[in-house]
C-alpha positions as CSV (number, residue, x, y, z in Angstrom):
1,X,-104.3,-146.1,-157.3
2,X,-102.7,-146.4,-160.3
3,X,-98.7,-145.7,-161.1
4,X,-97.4,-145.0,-164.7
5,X,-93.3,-145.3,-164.6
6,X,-91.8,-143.2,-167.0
7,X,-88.8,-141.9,-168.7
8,X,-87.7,-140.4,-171.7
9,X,-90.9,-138.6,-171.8
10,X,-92.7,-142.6,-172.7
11,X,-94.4,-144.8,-170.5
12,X,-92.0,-148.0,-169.8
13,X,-94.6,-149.5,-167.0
14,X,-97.7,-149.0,-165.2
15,X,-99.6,-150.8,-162.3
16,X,-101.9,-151.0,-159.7
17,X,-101.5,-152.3,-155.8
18,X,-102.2,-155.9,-157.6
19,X,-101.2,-155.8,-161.1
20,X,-99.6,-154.4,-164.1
21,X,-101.6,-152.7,-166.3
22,X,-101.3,-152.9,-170.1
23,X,-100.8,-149.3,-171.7
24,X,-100.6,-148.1,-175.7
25,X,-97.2,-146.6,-177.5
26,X,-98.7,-143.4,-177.1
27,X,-97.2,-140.5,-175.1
28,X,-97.5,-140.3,-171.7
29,X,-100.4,-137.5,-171.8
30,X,-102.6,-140.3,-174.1
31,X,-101.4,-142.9,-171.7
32,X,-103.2,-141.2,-168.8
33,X,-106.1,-139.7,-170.2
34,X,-106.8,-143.5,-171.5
35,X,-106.1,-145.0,-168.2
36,X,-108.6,-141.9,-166.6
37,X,-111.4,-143.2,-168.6
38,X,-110.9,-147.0,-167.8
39,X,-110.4,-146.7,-164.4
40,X,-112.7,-143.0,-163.7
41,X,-112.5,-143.2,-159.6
42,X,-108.7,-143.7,-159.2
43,X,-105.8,-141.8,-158.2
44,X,-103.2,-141.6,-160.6
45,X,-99.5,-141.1,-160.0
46,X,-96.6,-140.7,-162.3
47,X,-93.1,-140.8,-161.4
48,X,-90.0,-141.0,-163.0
49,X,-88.6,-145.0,-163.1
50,X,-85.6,-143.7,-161.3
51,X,-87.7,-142.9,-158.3
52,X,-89.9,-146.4,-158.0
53,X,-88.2,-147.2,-155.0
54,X,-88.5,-143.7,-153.1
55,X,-92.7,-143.3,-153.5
56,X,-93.7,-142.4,-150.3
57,X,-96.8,-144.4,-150.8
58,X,-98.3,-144.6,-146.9
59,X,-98.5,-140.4,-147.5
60,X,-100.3,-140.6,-150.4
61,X,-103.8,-140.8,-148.9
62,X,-102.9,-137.7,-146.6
63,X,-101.5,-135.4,-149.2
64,X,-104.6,-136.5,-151.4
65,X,-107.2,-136.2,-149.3
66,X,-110.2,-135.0,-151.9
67,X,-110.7,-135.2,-155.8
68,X,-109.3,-131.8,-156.5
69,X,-105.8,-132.1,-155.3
70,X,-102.7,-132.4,-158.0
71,X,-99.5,-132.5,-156.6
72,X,-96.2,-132.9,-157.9
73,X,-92.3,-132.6,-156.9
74,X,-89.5,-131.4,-158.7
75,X,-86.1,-133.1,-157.7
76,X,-84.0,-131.2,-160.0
77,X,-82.5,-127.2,-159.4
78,X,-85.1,-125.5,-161.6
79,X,-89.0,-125.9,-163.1
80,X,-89.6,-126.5,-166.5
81,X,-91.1,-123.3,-167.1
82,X,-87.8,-121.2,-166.4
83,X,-87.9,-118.7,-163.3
84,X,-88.0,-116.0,-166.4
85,X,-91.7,-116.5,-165.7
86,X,-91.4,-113.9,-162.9
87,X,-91.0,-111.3,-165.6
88,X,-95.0,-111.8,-166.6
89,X,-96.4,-113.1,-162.7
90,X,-96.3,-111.4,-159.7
91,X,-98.1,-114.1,-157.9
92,X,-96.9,-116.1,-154.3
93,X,-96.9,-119.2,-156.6
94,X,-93.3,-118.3,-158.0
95,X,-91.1,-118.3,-155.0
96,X,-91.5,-121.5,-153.6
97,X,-90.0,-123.5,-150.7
98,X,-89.6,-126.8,-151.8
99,X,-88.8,-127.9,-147.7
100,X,-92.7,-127.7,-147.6
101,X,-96.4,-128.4,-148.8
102,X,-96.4,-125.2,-151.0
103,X,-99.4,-123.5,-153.5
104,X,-98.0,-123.6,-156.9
105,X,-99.4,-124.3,-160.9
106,X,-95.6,-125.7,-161.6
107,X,-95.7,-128.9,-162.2
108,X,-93.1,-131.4,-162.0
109,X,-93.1,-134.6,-164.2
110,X,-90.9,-136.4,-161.6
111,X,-93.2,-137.6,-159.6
112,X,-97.0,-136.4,-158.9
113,X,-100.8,-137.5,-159.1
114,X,-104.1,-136.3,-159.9
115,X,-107.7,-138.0,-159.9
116,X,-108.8,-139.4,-163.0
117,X,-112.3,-137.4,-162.6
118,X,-109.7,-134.4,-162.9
119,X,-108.1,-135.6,-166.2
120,X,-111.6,-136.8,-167.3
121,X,-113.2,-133.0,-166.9
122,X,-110.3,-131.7,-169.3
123,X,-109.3,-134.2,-171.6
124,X,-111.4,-132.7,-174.1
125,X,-110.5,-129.0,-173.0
126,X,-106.7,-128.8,-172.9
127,X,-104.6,-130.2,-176.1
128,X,-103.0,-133.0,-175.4
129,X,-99.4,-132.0,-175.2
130,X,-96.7,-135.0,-176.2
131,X,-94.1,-132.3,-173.6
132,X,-95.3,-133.7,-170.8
133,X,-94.1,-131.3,-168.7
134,X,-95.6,-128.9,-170.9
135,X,-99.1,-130.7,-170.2
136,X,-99.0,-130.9,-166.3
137,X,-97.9,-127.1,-166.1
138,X,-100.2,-126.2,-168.4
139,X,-103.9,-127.5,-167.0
140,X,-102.2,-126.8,-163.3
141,X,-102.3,-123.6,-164.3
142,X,-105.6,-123.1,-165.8
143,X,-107.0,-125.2,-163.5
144,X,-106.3,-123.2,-160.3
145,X,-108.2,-120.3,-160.5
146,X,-111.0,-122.5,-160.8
147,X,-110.5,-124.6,-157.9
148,X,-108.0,-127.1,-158.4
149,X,-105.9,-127.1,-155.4
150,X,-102.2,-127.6,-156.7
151,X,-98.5,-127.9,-154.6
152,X,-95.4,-128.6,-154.6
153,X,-95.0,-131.7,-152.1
154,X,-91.8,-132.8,-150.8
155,X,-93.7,-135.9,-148.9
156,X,-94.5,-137.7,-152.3
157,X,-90.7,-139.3,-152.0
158,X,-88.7,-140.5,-149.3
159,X,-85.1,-140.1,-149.2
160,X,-84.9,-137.9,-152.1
161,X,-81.7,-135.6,-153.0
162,X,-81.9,-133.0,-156.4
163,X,-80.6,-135.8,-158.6
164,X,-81.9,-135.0,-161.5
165,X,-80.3,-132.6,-164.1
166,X,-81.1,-129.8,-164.7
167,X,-83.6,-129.1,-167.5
168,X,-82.8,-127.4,-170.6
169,X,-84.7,-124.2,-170.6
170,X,-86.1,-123.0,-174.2
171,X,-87.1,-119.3,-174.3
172,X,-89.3,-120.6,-177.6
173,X,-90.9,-122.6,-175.0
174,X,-91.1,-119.8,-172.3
175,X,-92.9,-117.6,-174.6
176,X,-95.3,-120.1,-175.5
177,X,-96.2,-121.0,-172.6
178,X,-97.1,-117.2,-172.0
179,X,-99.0,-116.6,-175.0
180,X,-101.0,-119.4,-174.0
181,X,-101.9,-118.9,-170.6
182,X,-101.7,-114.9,-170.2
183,X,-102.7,-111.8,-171.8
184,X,-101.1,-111.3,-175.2
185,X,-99.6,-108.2,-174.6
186,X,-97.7,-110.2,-171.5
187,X,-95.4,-111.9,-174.3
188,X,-94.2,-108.0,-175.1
189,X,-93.5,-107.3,-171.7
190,X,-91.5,-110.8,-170.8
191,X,-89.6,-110.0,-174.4
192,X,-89.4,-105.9,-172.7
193,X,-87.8,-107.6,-169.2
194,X,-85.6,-110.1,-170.7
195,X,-83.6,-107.4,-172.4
196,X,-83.4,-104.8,-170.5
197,X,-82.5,-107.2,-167.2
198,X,-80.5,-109.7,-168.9
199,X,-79.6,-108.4,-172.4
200,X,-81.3,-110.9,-174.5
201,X,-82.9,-110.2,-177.5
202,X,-85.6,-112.9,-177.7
203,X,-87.3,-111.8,-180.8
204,X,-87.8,-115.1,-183.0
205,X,-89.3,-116.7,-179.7
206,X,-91.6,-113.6,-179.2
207,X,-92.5,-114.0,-183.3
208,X,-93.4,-117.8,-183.2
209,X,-95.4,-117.4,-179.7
210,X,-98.0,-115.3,-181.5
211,X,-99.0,-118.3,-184.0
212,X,-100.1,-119.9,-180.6
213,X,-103.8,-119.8,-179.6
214,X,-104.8,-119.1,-176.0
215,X,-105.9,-121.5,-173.7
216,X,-109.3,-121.2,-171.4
217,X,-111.5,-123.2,-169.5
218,X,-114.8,-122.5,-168.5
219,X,-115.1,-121.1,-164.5
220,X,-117.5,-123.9,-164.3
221,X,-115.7,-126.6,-165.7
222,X,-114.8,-128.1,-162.4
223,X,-118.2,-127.6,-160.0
224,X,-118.8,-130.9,-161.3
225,X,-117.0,-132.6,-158.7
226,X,-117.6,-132.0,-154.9
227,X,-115.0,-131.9,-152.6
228,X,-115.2,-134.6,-150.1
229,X,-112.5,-134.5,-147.4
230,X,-110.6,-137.5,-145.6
231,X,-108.8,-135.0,-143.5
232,X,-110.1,-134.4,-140.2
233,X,-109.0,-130.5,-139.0
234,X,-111.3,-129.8,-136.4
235,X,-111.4,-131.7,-133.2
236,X,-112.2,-129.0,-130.5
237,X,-114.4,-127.4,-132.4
238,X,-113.5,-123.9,-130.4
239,X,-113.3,-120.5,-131.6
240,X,-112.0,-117.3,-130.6
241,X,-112.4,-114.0,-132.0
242,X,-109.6,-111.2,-132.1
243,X,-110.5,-107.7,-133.0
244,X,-108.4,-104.9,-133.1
245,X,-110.0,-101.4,-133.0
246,X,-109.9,-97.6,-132.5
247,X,-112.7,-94.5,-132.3
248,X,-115.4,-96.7,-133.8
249,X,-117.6,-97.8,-130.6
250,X,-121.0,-98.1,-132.5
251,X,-119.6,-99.8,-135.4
252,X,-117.8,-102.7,-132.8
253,X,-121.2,-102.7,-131.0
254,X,-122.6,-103.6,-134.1
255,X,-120.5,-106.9,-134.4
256,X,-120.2,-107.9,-131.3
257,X,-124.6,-108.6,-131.5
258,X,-123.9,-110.0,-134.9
259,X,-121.7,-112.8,-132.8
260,X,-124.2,-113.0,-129.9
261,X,-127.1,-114.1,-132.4
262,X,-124.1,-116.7,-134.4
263,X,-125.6,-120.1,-134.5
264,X,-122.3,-121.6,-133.4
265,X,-120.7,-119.0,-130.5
266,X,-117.2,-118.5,-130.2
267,X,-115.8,-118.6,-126.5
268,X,-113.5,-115.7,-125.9
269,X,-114.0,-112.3,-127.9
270,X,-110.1,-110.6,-127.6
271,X,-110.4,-106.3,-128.3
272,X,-107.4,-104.5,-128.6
273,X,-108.4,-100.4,-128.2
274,X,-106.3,-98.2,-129.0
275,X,-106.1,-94.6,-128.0
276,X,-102.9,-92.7,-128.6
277,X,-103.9,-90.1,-126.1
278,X,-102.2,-90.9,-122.4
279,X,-104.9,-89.5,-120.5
280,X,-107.7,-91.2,-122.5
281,X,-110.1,-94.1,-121.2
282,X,-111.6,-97.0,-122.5
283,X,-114.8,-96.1,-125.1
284,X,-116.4,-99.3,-124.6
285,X,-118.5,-99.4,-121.6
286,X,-121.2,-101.7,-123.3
287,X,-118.8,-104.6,-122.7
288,X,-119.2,-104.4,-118.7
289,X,-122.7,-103.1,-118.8
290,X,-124.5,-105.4,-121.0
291,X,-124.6,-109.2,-120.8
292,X,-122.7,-111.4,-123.4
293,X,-122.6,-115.1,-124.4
294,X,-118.7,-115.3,-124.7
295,X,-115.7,-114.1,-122.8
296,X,-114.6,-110.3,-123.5
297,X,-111.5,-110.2,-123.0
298,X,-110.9,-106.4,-123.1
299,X,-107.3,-104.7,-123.7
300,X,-106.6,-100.8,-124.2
301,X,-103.5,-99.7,-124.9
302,X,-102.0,-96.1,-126.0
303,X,-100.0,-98.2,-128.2
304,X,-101.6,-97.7,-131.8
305,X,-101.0,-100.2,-134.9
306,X,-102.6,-103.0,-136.2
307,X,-99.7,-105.2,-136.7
308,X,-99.2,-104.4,-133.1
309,X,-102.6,-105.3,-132.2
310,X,-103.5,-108.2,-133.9
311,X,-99.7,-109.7,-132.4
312,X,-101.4,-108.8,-128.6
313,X,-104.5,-110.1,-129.6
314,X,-103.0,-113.3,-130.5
315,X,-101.0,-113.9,-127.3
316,X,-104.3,-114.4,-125.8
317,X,-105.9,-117.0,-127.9
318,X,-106.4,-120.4,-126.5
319,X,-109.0,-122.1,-128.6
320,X,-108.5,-124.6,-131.3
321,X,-109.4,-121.8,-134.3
322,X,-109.0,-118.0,-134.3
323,X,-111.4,-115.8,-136.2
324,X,-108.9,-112.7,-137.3
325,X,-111.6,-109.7,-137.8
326,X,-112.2,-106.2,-138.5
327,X,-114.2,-103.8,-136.3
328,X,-116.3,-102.5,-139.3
329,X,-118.0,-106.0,-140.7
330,X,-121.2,-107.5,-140.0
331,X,-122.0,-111.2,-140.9
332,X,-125.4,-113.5,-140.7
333,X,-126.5,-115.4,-137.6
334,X,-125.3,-118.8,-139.7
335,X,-122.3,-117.1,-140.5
336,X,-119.9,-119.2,-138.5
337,X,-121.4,-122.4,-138.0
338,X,-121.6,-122.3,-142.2
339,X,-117.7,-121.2,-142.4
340,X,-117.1,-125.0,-139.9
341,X,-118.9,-126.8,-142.4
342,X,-117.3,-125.8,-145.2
343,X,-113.6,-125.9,-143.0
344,X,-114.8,-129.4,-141.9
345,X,-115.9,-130.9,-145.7
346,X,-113.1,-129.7,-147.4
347,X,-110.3,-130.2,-144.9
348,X,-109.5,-126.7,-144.7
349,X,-106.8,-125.0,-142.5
350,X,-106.9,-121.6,-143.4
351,X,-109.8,-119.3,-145.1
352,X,-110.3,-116.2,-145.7
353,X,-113.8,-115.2,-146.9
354,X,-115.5,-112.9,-149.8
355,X,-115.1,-109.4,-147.9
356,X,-117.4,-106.9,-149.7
357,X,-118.9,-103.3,-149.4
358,X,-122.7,-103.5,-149.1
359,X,-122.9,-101.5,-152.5
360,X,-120.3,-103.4,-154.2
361,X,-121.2,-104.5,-157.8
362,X,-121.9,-108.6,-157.8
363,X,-120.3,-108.6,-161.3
364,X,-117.0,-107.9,-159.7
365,X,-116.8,-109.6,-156.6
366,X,-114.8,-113.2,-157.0
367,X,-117.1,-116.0,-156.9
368,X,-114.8,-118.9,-157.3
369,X,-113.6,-120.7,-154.3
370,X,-109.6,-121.5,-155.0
371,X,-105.7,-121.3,-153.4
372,X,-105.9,-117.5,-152.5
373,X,-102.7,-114.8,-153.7
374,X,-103.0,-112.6,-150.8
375,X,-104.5,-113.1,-147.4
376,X,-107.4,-111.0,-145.3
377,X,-106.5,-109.7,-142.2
378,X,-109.8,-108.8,-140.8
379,X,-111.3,-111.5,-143.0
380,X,-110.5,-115.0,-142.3
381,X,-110.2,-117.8,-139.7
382,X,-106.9,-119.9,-138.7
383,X,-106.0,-123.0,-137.1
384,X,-104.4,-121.7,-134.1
385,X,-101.6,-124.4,-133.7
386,X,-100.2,-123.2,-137.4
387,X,-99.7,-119.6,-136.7
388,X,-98.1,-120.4,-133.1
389,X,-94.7,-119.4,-134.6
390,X,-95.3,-116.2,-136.9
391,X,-96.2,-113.4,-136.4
392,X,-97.4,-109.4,-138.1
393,X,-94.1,-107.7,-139.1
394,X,-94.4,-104.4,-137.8
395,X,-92.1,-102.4,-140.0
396,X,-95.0,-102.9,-142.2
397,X,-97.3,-100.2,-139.7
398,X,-99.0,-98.0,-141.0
399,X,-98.4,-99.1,-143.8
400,X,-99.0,-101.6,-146.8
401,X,-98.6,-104.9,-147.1
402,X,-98.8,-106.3,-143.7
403,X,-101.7,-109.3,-144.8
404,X,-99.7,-110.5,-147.5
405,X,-96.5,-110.7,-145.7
406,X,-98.5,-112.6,-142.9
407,X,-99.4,-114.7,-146.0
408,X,-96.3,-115.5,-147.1
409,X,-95.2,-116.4,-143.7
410,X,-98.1,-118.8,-143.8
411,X,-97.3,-120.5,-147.1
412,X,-93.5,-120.8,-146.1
413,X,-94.6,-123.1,-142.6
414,X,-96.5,-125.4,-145.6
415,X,-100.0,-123.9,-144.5
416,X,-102.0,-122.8,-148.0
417,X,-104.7,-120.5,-147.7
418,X,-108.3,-120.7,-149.1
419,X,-110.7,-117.9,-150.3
420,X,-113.9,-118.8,-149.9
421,X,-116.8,-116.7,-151.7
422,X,-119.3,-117.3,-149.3
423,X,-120.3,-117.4,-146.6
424,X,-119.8,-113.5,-147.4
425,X,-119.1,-110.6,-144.8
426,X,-120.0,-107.2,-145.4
427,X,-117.2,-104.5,-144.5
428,X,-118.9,-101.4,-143.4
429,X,-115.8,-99.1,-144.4
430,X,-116.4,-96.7,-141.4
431,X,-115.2,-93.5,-142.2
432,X,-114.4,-92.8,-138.8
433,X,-111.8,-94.2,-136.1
434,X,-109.0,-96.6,-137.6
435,X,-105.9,-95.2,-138.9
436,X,-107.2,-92.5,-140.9
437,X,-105.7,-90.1,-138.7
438,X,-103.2,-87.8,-140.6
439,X,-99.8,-89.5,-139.6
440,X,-96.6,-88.6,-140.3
441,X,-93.9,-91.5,-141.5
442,X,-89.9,-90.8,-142.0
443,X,-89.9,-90.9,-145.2
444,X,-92.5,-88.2,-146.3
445,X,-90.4,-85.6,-144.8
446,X,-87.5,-86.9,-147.5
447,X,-86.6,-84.5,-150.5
448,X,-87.2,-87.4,-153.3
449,X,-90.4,-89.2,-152.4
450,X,-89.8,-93.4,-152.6
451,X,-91.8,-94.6,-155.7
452,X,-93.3,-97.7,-154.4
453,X,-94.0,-96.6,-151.1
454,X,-90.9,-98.5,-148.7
455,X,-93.7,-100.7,-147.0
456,X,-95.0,-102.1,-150.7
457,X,-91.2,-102.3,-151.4
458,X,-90.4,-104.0,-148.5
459,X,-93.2,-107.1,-149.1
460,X,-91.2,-107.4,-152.3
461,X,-87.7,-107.6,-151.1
462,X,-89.0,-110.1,-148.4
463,X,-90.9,-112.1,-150.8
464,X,-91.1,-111.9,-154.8
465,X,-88.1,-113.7,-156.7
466,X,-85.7,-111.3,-158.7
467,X,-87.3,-111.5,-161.9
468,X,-90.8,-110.4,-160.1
469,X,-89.2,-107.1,-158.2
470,X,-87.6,-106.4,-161.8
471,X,-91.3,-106.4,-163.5
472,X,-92.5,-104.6,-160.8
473,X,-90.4,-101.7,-161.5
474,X,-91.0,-101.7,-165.2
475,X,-94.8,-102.2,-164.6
476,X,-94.9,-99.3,-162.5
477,X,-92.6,-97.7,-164.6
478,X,-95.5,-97.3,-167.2
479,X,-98.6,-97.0,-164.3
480,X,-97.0,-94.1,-162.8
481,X,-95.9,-92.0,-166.1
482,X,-99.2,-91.0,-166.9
483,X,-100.1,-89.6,-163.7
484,X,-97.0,-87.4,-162.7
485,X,-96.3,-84.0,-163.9
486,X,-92.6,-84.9,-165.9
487,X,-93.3,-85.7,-169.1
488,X,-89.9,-85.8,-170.8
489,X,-89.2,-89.6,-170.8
490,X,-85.8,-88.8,-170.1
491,X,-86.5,-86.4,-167.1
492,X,-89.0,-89.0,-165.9
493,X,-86.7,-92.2,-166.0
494,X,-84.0,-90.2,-164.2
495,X,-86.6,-89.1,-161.7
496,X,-88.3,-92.2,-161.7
497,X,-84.9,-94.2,-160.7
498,X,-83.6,-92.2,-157.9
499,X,-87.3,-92.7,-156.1
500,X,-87.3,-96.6,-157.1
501,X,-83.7,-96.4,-155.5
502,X,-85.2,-93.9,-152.0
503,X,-87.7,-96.7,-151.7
504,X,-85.1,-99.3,-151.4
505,X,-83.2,-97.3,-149.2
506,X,-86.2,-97.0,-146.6
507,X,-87.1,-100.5,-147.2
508,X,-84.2,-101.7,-146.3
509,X,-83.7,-99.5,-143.7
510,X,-87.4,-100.9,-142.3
511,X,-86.3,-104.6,-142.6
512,X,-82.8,-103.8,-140.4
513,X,-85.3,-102.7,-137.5
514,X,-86.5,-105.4,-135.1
């Protein structure tokens, strides 16, 4: 491990468990990308030299525990990049808790690390930035996609307080920064937000942005180097398997051979049928007439929902893992003994998997493995122990939004989540059984129909930052004039507000409901 000390955006020291280590007058982006290439196997941190004596260096080996980890913390009360960002990124990665282990491209230069393979794979890819900050944020955030795994991590110091002060925030740096790293037409819309939300007319910062050139990497850049885990997750080595369903008996059959024939069995199998109708029986005689190599546990309830499900399902889960699934997929016989190897090389807590149609185009499915946006319901496989205290909101019912709120919960605890391409389940789509059933929710009997629908809205309120749920609006703002009947822009915005306001109203209304 190497530590380079630094303020004033130079490097005043660096050394090693042993020794100092002699550096050049360059900036502290030179200084590291030198240092990567002399010492290519090492862990580098930087911190701030007001921080030397509150490195949490016994954590450091923990938080990271492979190659493609960077993590950072910020100890001041905003990121570099300003929270105007939100106007341009509607991703988890914005609204983060700093109490906890969190996903996030924002980088801090206060204190942090990365492995010099890392730096080595992009030194001659990303310019090398004198802003620091600039520099750290910048490769964090091309990087990700691609499978650098990148948080904020409050365990790099001990005994830290939000000393710092606050940084200076440049709107010619802000627009940069999003020429750089977005679409270009994303700088128009962040110049659109800023003035209709705030007032500011940003226009020589929009102008100078477009002499910028955009920054890529190549999806391969970083197969290069394998992930290796110190991190030991599974101990156990049990499984269980929770699957909601309703009206699709053949389709459930189906699944429940593909797990007989897995490689690696699971223990207990937990089904939750559901039948609204009070007189109705269970459909599923095949699980007391035929012969299985795992515990059925077998509940029917008139109660429909799948947040409601999946919650019931859960109460009964006593193994180590839990496989959260749909009844409509099918997976290989190595399915789940491949998913543990993976969870056990990487030192993964939380995966969800490549979840595909049979037809789908391979062009378009997403073949890189990286920190995941959303989360997959029927899709993925838990730690048990980490989802002990959340659970499905169930104003979102019959609704939207439901996986990525669960997501979000997840995140929030300091429990990232991991899409992994393959091994891949196919998801049968049955057009039959779930909730396809015509239902009938308050809201559609209103006179103004919400625009989003409250259950979309409501996932925002609980979770996008201010600046996010004010891009959303305009964003939609744009998606939905072209496919309503009011086209007098004036008509429409009137229109267009009082259903933006009827879906807060029922949102809001939703979240007061326990």
């Amino acid at each position: 491990m190497i530590i380079v000390y630094h303020q004033k955006n130079k490097v005043v020291e660096v050394e090693t468990k042993d020794a100092k280590v002699p550096f050049e007058k360059n900036s502290i982006t030179e200084n590291l990308i030198e240092l990567a290439e002399k010492f290519p196997q090492t862990l580098i941190i930087w911190c701030h030299i007001s921080f030397r004596s509150n490195l949490n260096i016994l954590k450091f080996q923990n938080i990271f525990h492979h190659e493609k980890i960077m993590a950072s913390y910020n100890l001041s009360s905003n990121y570099f990049i300003s929270k105007e960002i939100g106007y341009v990124e509607t991703s988890p990665f914005l609204n983060i808790n700093k109490k906890v282990n969190y996903p996030t491209w924002q980088m801090s230069s206060h204190v942090g690390g990365v492995h010099a393979s890392i730096l080595l794979m992009l030194k001659n890819e990303v310019q090398k930035d004198k802003n620091f900050d600039y520099f750290l944020n910048s490769i964090a955030k091309l990087a990700m996609p691609l499978g650098l795994f990148c948080y904020s991590e409050p365990m790099l110091i001990k005994e830290f307080s939000e000393s710092l002060s606050k940084q200076s925030e440049s709107k010619f740096l802000l627009f940069r920064f999003v020429k750089q790293h977005y679409k270009t037409s994303w700088v128009f819309l962040l110049f659109l937000n800023l003035f209709l939300y705030e007032r500011k007319f940003t226009v020589f910062p929009l102008l100078f942005s477009l002499f910028y050139k955009k920054r890529n990497l190549d999806s391969s850049i970083l197969e290069q180097i394998e992930i290796q885990s110190s991190k030991k997750v599974v101990e156990k080595g049990t499984l269980d398997i929770i699957i909601p369903t309703i009206g699709r008996k053949k389709y459930l059959y189906d699944f429940l051979k593909d797990l007989s024939l897995q490689s690696f069995l699971p223990q207990n199998v937990i089904i939750v049928e559901q039948n609204p109708v009070n007189e109705s029986v269970s459909d599923l005689s095949y699980i007391e007439k035929e012969s299985w190599p795992f515990f059925i546990k077998h509940i029917f309830t008139h109660k429909t929902g799948a947040c409601n499900a999946r919650n019931l399902a859960l109460k009964h889960v006593t193994s180590e893992w839990v496989f959260m699934a749909d009844d409509d997929i099918r997976i290989d016989y190595g399915f789940l003994k491949q998913a543990f190897e993976l969870i056990k090389k990487e030192g993964l807590e939380q995966v969800t998997f490549g979840c595909y149609a049979s037809d789908y185009p391979q062009s378009k499915k997403n073949k890189q493995k990286s920190q995941f946006t959303s989360f997959g319901s029927g899709c993925s496989i838990l730690k048990t122990k980490n989802i002990e205290n959340i659970s499905y909101n169930t104003n979102f019912e019959f609704g939207y939004g439901e996986d990525s709120d669960y997501g979000m919960q997840l995140r929030n605890l300091g429990f990232d989540i991991t899409y992994l391409p393959k091994p891949e389940i196919i998801h049968l789509k049955a057009p039959i059984g779930g909730f396809r059933g015509k239902l009938t929710l308050p809201w559609q009997e209103d006179k103004i129909q919400p625009k989003p629908s409250p259950t979309v809205m409501l996932y925002n309120l609980l979770n996008l930052t201010k600046e996010q749920l004010n891009s959303y609006k305009t964003t939609l703002f744009f998606k939905f004039y072209s496919v309503q009947k009011i086209k007098n822009p004036f008509r429409y915005y009137a229109n267009y507000q009082r259903q933006w306001n009827k879906s807060l109203y029922w949102a809001n209304k939703l979240n007061s409901q326990k």
